[in-house]
MIDOTI-9829 format. One record per atom (N, C-alpha, C): y, x, z. Coordinates in steps of 0.1 Angstrom, whole numbers, plus 5000, padded with zeros to 4 digits. Atoms other than C-alpha are relative to their C-alpha. Layout:
BEGIN
YXZ...
This chain:
BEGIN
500650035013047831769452500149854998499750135004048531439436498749955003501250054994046031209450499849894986500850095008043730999423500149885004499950124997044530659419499449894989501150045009042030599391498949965004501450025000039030449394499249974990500050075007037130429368499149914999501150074999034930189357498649975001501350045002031530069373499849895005500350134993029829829385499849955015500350024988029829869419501950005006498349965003033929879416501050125008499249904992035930069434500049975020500249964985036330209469501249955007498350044989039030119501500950064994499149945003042130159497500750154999499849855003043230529483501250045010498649974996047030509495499949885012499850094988047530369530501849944999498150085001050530059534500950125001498349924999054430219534499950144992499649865010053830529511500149984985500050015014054530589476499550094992501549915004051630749456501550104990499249955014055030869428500350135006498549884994057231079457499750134999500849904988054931349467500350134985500049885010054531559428500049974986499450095012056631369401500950084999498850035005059831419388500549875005499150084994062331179404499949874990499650105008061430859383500049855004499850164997062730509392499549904991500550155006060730249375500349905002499350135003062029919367499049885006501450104995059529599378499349974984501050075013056829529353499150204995501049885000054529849336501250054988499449945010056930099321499550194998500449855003056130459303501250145010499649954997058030709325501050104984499249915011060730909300499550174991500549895000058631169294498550014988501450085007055130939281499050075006501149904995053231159307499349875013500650064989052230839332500449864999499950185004052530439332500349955015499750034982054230329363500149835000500150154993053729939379501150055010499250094989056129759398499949895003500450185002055729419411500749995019499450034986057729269439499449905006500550114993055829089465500250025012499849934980056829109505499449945006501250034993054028889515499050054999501249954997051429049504500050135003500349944987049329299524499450084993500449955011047729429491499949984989499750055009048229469458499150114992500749915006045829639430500449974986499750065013046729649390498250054995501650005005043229599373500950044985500449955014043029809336499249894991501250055009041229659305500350034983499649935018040629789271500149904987499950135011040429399254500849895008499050154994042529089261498249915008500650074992038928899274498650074995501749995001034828939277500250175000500549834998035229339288500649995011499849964986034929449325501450114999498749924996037929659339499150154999500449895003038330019330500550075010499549954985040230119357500749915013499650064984041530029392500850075008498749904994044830139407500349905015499850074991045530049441501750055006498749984997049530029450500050015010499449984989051530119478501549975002498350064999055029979493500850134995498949875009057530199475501349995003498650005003060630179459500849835005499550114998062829869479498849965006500750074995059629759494499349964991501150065009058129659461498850105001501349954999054329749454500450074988499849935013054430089430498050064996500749885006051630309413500450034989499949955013050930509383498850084997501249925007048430649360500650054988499449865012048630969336499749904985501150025014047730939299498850085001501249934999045231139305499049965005501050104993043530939330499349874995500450145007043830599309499050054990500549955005042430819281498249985005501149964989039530909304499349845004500850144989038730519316499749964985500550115014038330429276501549904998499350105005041730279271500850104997499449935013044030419243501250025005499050044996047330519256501049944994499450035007049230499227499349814991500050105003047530139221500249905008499650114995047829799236499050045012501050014987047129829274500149885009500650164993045729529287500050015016499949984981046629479327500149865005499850154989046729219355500150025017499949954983047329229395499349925006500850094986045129089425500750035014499050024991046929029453499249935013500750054984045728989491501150005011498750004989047628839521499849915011499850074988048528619548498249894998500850115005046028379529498250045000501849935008042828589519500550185002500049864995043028929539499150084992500849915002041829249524498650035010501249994988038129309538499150134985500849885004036529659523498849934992501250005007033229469511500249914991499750105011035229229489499150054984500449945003033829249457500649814986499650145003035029019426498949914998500650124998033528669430499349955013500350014986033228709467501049875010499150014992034528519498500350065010499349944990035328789516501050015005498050004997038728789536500449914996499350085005039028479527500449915018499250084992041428249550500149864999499650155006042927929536500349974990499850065010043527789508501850014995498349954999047327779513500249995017499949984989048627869547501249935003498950064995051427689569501350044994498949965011053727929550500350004993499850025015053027849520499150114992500549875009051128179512498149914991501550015006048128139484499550084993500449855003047028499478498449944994501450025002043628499462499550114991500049945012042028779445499150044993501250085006039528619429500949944985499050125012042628509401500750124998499349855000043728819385501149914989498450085002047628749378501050064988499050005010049928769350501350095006499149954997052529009353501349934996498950055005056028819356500650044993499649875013057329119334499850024992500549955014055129109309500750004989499349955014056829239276499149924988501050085004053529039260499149935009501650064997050828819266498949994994500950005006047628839252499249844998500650114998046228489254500849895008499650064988047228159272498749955010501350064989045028039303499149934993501250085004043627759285500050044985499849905013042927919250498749984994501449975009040227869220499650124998500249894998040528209219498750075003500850044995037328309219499750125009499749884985036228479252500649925008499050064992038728299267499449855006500750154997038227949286500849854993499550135007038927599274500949895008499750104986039627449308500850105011499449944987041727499339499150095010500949924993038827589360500150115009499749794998039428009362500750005011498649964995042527939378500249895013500050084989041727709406499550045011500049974982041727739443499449895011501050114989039427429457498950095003500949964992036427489475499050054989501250005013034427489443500550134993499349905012036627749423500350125005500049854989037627979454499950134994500849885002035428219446499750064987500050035014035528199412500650164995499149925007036528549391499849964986499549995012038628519364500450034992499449905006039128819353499850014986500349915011037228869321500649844987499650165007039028469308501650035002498650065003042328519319501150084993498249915009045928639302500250175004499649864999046428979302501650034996498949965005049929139303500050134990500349905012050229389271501150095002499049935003052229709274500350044989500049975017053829759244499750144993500049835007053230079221501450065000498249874997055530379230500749994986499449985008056030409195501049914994499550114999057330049192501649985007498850004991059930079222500850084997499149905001061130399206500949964989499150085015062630189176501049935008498850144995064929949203501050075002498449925001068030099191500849844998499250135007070829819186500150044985499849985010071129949155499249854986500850085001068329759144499949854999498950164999070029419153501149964996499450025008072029419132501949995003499450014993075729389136500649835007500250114991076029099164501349934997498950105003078928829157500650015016499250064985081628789186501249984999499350125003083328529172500249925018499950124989084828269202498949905000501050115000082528029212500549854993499050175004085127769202500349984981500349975015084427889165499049954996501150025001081127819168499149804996500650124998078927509154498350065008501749984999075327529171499249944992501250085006072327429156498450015006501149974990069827349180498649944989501450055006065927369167498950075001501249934993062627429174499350104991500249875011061627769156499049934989501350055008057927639147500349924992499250125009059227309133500850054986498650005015062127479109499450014991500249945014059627629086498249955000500850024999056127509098499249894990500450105014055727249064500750064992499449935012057227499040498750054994501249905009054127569014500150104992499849885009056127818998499950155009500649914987056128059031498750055002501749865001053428319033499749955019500150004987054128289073500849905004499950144998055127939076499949985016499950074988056427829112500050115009500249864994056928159123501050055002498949944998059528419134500450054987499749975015059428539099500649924991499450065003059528259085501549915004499050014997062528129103501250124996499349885001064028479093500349964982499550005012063828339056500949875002499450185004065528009063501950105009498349904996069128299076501349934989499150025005070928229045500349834996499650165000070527859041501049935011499550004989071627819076501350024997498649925001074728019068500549904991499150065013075427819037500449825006499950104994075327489057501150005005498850004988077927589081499950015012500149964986076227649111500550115003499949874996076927959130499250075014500549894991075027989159498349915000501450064996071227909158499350035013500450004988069827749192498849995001501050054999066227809195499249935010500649994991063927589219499550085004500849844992062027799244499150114993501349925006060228079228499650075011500749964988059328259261498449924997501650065000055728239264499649905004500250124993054527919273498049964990500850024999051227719275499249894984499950105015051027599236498550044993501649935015047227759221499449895005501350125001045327429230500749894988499550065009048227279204498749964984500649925011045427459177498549924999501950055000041927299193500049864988500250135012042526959179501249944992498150005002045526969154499649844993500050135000045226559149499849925011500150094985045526469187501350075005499749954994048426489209500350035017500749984988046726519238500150095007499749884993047826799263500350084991499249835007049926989237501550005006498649974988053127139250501250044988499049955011055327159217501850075004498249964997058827199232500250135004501149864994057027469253501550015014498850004987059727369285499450055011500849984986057127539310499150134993500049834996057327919314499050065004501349914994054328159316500550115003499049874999056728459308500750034999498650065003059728489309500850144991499449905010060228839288498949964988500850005014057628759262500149934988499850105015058528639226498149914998500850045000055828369223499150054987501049965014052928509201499449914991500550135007051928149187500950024986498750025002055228199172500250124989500449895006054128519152499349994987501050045009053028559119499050145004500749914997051528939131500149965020500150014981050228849169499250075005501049914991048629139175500750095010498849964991049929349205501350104990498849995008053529419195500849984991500150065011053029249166501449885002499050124999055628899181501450105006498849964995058229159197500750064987499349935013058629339163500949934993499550125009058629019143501349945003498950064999061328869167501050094995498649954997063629159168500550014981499650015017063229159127500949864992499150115002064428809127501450055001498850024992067128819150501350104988499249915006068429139125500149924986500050065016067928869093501549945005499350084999070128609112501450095003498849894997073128889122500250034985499249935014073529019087500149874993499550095004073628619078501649975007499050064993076628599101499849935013500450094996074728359122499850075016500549964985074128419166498849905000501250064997071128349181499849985011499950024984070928149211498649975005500950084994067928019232500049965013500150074994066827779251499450095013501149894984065527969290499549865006500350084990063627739314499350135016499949914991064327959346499649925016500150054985064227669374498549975000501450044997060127609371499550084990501449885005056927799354498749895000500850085005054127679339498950005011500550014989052727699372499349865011500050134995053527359381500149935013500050014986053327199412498650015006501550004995049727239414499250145008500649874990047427519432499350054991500349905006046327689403500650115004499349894996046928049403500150104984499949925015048328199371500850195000498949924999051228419381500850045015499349954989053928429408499749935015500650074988052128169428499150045009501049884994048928429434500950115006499449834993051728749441500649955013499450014986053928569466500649855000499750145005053828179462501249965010499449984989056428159497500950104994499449915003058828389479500649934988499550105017058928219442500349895001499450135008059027859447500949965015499050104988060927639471499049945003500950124996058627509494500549905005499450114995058527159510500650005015499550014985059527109550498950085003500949934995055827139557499450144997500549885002055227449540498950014991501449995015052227349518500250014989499550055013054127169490501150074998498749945005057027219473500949894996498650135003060527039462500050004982499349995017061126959426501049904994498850105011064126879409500049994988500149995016062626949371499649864998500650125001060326649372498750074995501449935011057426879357499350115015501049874989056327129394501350005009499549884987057827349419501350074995498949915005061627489417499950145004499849854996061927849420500550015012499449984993063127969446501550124998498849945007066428059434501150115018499349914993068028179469499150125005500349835000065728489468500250074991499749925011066628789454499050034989500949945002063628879443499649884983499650145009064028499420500950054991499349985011067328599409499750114996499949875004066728939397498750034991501049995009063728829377500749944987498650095008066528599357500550084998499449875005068828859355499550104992500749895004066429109347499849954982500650065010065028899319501349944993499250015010068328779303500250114997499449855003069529129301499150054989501049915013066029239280500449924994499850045018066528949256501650024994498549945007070429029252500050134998499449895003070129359255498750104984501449935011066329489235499749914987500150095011066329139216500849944992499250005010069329099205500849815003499550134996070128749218501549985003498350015001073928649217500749895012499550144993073528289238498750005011500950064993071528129263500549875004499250154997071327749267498849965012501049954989069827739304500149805006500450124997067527409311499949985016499850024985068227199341501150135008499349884994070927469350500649995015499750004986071927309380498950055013500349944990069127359400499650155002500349885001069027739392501750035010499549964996072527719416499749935012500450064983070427539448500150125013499749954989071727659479499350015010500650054993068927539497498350135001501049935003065827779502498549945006501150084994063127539517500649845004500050124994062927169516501349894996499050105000066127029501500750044984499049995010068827029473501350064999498450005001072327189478500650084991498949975010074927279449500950085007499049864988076327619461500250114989499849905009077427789427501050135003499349894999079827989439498950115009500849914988077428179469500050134996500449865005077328569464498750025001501750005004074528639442499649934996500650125010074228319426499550044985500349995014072228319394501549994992498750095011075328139377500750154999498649934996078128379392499750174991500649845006075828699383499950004987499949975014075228599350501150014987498249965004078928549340500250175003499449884998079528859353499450164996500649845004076729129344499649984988500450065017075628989309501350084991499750114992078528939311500149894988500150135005079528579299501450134984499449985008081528609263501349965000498550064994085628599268500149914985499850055008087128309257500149994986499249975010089128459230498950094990501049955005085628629216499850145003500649865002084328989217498350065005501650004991081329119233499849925014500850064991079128969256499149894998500750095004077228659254500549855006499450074993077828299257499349905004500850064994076528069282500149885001499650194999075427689282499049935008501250064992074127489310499949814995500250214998072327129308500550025015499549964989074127089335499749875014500850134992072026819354498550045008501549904995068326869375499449825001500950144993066426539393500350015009500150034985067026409424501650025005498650024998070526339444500850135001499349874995073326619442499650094985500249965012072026759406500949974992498950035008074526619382501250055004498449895004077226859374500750004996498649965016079226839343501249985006498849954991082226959351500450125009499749934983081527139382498950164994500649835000080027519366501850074996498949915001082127799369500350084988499749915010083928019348499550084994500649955004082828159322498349934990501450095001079827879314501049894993499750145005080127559291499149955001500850134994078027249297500249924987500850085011076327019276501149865000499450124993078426699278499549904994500350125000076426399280500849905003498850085001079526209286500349934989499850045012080226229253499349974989501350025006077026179236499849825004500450144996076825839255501349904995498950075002080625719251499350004987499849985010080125809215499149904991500750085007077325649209499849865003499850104996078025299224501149954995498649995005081425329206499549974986500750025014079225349173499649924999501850105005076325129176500249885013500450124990077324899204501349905004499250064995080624779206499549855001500450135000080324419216498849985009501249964997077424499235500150115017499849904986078624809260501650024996498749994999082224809271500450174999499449915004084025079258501750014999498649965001087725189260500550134990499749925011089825409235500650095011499749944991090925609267499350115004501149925001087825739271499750064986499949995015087425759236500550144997499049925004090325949231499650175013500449874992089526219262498550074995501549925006086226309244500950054992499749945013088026369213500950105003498849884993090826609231498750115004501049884997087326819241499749945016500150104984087226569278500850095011499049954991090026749294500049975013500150074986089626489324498650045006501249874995086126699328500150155004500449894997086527029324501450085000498549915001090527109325500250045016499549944982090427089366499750175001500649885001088327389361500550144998499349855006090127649345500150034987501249975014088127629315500549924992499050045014089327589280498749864996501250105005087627329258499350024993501049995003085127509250498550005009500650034996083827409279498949935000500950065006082427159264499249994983501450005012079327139241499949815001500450104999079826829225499049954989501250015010076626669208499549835001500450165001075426299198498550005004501649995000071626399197499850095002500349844999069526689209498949974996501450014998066126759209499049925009500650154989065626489238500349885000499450115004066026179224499449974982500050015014066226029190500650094988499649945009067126199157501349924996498750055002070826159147499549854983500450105009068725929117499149875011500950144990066525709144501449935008499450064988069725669167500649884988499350085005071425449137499149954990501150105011067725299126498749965008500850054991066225219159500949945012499450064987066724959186499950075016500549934990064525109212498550104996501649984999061825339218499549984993500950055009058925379196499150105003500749934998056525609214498550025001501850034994052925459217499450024985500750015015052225549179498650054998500849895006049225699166500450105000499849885013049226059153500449984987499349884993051026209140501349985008498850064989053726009157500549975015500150034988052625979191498850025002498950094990051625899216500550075005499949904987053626069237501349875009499850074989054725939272501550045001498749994998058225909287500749984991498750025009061725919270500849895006499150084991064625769284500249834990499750155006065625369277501449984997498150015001069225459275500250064990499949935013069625549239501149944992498750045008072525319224500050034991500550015012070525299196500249864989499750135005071425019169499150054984500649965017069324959133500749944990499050105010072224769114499349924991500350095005070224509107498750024989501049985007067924709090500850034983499449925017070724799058500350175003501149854999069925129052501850074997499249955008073325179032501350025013499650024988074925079069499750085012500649854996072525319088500350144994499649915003073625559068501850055003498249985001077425529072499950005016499749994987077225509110499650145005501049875000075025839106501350145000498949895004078426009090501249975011498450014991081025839115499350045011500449914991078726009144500250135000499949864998078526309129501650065001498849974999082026339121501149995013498950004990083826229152498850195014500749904990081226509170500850174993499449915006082526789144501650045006498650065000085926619145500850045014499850044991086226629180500450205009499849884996087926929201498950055008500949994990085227139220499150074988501149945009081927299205498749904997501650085004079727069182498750065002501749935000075927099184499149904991500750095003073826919159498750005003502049965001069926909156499749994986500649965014067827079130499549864995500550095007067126829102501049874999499550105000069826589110501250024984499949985013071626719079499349964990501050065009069026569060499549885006500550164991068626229083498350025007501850004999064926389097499949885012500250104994063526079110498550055012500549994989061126089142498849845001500250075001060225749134500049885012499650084994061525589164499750095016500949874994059725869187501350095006498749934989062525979216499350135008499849904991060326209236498750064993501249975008058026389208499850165008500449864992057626709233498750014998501649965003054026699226499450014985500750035011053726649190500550154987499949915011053426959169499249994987500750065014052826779136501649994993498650025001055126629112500649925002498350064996057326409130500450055009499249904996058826739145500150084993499949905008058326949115501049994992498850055007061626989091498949974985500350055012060726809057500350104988499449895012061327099026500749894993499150085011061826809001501149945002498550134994064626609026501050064995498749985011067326829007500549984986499950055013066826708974500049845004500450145002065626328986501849935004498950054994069326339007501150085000499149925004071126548990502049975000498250075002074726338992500350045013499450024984074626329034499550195003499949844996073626749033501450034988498549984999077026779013500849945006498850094992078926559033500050095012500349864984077226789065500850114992499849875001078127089052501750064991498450065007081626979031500950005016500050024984081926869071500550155005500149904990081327199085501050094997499449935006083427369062501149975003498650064996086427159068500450055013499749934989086227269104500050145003500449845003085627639098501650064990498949915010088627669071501549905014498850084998091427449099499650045013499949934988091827659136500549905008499450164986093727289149498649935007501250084995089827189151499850085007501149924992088727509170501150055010499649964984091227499199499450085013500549944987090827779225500649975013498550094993093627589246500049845000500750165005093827229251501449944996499250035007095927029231501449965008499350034994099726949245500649914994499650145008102026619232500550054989499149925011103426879203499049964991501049955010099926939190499249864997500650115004098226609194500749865005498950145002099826249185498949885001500750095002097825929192500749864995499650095011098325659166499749854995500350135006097925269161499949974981499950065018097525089126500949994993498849995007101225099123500350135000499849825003100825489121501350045010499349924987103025499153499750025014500949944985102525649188499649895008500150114986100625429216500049975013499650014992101725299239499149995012501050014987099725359274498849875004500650124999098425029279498949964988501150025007096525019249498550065002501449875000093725319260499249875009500450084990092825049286499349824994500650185011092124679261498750054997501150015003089024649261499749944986500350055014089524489225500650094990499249895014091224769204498950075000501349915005088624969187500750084986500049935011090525129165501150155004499149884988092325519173499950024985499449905009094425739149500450125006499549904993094926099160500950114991499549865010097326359142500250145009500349824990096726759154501350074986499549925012099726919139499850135004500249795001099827349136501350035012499249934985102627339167499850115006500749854991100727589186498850064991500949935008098227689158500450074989498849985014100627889132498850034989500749945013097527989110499249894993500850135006096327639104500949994989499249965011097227609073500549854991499550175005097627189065501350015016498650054989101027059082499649965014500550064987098926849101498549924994501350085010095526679100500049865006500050164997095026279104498949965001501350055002091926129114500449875007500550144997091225749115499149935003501650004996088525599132500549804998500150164998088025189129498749965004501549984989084825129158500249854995500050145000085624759150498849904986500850075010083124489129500749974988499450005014085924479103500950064993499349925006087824629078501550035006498549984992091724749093500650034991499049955010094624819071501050095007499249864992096325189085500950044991499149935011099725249075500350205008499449844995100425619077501250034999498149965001103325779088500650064991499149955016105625919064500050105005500049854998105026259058501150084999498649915000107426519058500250024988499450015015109726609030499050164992500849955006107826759002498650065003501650054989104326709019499449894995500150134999102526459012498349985007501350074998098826299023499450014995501350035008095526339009498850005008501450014990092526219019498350064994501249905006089926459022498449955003501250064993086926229038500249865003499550164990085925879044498849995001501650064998082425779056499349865000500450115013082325459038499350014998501449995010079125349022500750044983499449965018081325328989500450084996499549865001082325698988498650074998501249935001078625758991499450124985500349955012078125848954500950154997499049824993081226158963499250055009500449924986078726228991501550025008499550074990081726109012501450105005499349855000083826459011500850024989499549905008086126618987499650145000500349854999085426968974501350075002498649904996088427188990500950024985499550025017091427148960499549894997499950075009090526848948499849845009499950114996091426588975500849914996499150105009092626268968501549955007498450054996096726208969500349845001499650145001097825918984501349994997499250045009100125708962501049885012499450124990101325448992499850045017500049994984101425439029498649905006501250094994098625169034498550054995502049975004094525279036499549885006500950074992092225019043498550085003501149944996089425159062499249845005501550134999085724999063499949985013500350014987084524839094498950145003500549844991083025149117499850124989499549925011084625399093500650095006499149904997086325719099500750074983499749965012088625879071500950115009499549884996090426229075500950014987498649955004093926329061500450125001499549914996095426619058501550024993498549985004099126689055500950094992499349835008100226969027500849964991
């Protein structure tokens, strides 16, 4: 007879352990069901099975509850080593029924965990120190179960740790492990993981998500932006700054020219104290780069955030932006957890802290290459296969197309205690596995998904670019820096047209050793870390110590190759369009940031990770105030979208690309290398692209302080030149573009281009 592994609720709690270590309560008078890790409904909806992988600890119990906070537990399951050695149980519907908790509604859970650290002792009782040990042990273990834990699986979360929420607590406190806190329960304050409603899960058809794009990546513009921000100052939005709302902003998007929307983290992260005092940015976490869950659509992020309510909403987006055309990538932060480096106990640090992070030599601490805690411990399986696990739900239940994976180098550390080593190939590497079971999206497009690492971490041996394998493209900060020192600094930071010119080929001398086409590279001027593509060409340095709503926030790099032209606006503006355009222009996969089509300013404000106000919110009215430089963007985007010479899946050969002096003839070697030539001409004829549909296209760049006179070559017979772009201030009044059909024919061979000017030709 199936043995009772209910308890239900009193006040005197429950009894010793039911099921003794190495058995599995499922085997004995089930049906044959393999449960997955995290709380899933058996196929049937007759029982709710836990999994939770921990091989340090010595016991594991999932605590019941019928509310997210301020209600005692309704039941009490006590697990046994199972399936692979993880900790299993299960409870009927009938039984949850029976404890006062709804099956078919939101069931509120959490795990306590006993080990090396804080031994199970029969008279424990919560807020005891019974069985207690150490604090952290020589191994690293900090078992406590006194800190009821967040399921790494959770499908929701009910609350963050520190939460106005009320019920909930204000302070860290709950979740601490000093002498004072020990003993501390924090069961009826902290996060609960939310199983979702059967009825809910029974809708996750693909159907639902609409049909998914699998276009090449080398097709693709991104458009990286932080969900809340896109719509978070729209007063015409009912659900303003929300997954909804971002769901009405699908067809604009489309009409711009983007194609693939990159959202920052939405994974659950530590953002509800954003809410306590919204005119301070004092401990808010806007970017949200520090992971509580790594399946959970953040509920902040919800305009319905009741349980099920943010998984619904996302997958309703995601099915807006698919019938716009548009993919949907996001941001993962997989190498750290909002865990930190500290001895709180939220999550994987209570189940098997010696398991999840990378400890230090000694075994107490830990190594960090984020700059923000504790790396994962990426050479356990038990690490990767929480990664794995978790891309797979959001590509496969949520519909996700991309992933742009932060710090991605140290998610391929070779090292499993105490160090740093770069070991991407290793069988079983995050990297290798994710190319391959996702899998990565082929070149040439179809299904799958496609993958982008920042491809850098902290500390020696982290910087990558270049060096990820097949199947993966990389951010290229290469080009972001040439480009912008090339713009805003000649005279100032030595620059060559050698380099120059290897960005604009897609940086072949990066990523051709590899294997890998050029869409290796993800090339981008500005992200979300740093200045706004309007600050980088209206700020010198830095401007972070502001008041609200501008600051303060701390950090941000000093390396920004930022120039304000003097303060002429008409000059900040034109350097704004010869950025954007050599980034479009340029072989490889552009990436802008939300708002830079509309110049959104930051106001000097490089590392606004903390400020969820509005100088990170998009502006509604900035499309009418800048209405000339959002047709020039999107005039832009279009140009690249209707001409296949720009979206090279192959890299260019001497047939396809011609590099060109002022006398519109080829140059000669020696020039890439003069530190005083600032001026490059490139022609991309249709050689190898037969569907491109101009002869050839002509771009002109003049990086120099003064105007140049470019003769063009003589076009072919019955062909002639027209210039479809010039990013001139004096073209401004055209918004800087031709409308397709009605470029202008050149009458002569000579263009004078403005100083730091780009103009584009096309050959028909």
């Amino acid at each position: 007879m199936r043995r009772l592994l209910v308890c239900l609720f009193a006040l005197t709690g429950c009894p010793a352990a039911q099921d003794p270590p190495g058995t599995d309560p499922d085997a004995a008078d089930v049906a044959p069901f393999a449960p997955p890790r995290g709380a899933t409904w058996d196929p049937a909806g007759a029982a709710l099975h836990f999994r939770l992988a921990a091989p340090r600890a010595e016991r594991v119990e999932v605590w019941l509850y019928p509310a997210a906070v301020a209600a005692p537990h309704a039941a009490r399951l006590v697990a046994a080593r199972g399936l692979h050695g993880d900790w299993v149980t299960r409870v009927t519907a009938a039984d949850l029924a029976a404890a006062g908790v709804t099956p078919d509604g939101p069931v509120h859970y959490g795990y306590r965990v006993w080990g090396p650290s804080w031994t199970y002792d029969p008279s424990w009782t919560p807020g005891s120190d019974a069985g207690f040990v150490a604090r952290v042990t020589d191994d690293g273990d900090r078992m406590n179960p006194n800190k009821l834990l967040l399921d790494p699986y959770a499908r929701e979360v009910s609350h963050d740790p520190v939460s106005p929420l009320p019920g909930a607590s204000l302070d860290s406190s709950p979740y601490r492990t000093d002498d004072a806190n020990r003993a501390v329960d924090n069961a009826l304050v902290a996060p609960k993981a939310i199983v979702l409603p059967r009825a809910l899960t029974a809708t996750f058809t693909p159907a639902d998500l609409g049909a998914r794009p699998e276009r090449p990546l080398a097709d693709d513009v991104v458009y990286e932006v932080h969900l809340r921000g896109l719509t978070a100052a729209d007063p015409t939005l009912s659900c303003a700054g929300t997954y909804a709302g971002a769901a009405a902003r699908a067809a604009d998007l489309a009409a711009l020219g983007v194609t693939a929307v990159e959202l920052l983290p939405v994974h659950e992260t530590q953002n509800d104290a954003n809410d306590v005092d919204p005119t301070s940015a004092g401990g808010d976490n806007y970017w949200g780069y520090s992971t509580l869950a790594f399946f959970a659509p953040d509920r902040r992020y919800a305009c319905d955030r009741s349980p099920g309510g943010p998984t619904r909403e996302w997958r309703q987006m995601v099915r807006a932006f698919h019938d716009a055309g548009l993919k949907v990538f996001i941001d993962v932060v997989y190498n750290h957890t909002a865990e930190g480096g500290g001895g709180n106990l939220l999550s994987l640090r209570g189940i098997d802290n010696a398991t999840y992070y990378e400890l230090n030599a000694a075994g107490t601490g830990f190594v960090d290459n984020t700059g923000v805690g504790a790396n994962t411990n990426v050479m356990r399986a038990e690490v990767r296969d929480l990664v794995l696990d978790s891309l797979t739900y959001w590509a496969r239940d949520l519909g996700v197309d991309g992933f742009r994976f932060d710090l991605a180098s140290v998610l391929a550390n070779g090292c499993e205690r105490g160090c740093f080593r770069w070991a991407p190939d290793e069988p079983g590497n995050i990297l290798v596995r994710a190319a391959t079971e996702l899998p990565a999206r082929p070149a040439g497009g179809g299904a799958g998904v496609d993958l982008i690492a920042e491809p850098w971490g902290i500390g020696a041996g982290t910087y990558r670019v270049g060096a990820f394998p097949a199947g993966w493209s990389e951010w290229n900060d290469q080009f972001r820096d040439l480009v912008r020192k090339d713009v805003n600094l000649l005279g100032v930071e030595q620059v060559t047209l050698g380099g120059l010119a290897d960005r604009i080929a897609g940086s072949p001398g990066i990523f051709r050793a590899g294997g890998r086409g050029p869409a290796a590279s993800i090339n981008y001027l500005v992200s979300h870390d740093g200045f706004t593509l309007n600050d980088l060409t209206a700020c010198v340095t830095k401007s972070n110590g502001q008041p609200w709503p501008y600051g303060p926030s701390n950090g941000g790099t000093d390396a920004n190759f930022g120039w304000d032209y003097g303060g002429d606006r008409a000059r900040q503006r034109q350097a704004a369009r010869t950025g954007l355009a050599l980034t479009v222009l340029a072989t490889g996969v552009p990436m802008i940031v939300g708002g830079d089509e509309v110049l959104r300013s930051q106001r000097c404000n490089n590392n606004p990770y903390n400020l969820d106000s509005i100088a990170t919110w998009h502006d509604p009215s900035a499309s009418s105030r800048e209405s000339a430089f959002l047709t020039f963007t999107s005039r832009l985007l279009a140009f690249r979208a209707a001409h296949p010479v720009l979206r090279r899946r192959d890299w260019h050969d001497a047939a396809s690309l011609t590099w060109l002096g002022t006398d519109g003839l080829p140059l000669p070697p020696q020039y890439f290398n003069d530190p005083g030539a600032h001026f490059l001409a490139w022609r991309m004829s249709r050689a190898s692209t037969p569907d491109e549909p101009a002869r050839s296209i002509l771009v002109a760049y003049n990086g120099s302080p003064a105007s140049v006179a470019f003769t063009l070559p003589p076009p072919a017979t019955n062909v002639a030149w027209y210039r479809a772009a010039d990013t001139a201030a004096w073209l401004e009044p055209q918004s800087n573009f031709a409308i397709p059909g009605a470029e202008y024919r050149m009458n002569g061979t000579r263009y004078d281009l403005a100083a730091r000017s780009l103009t584009i030709f096309i050959e028909q």
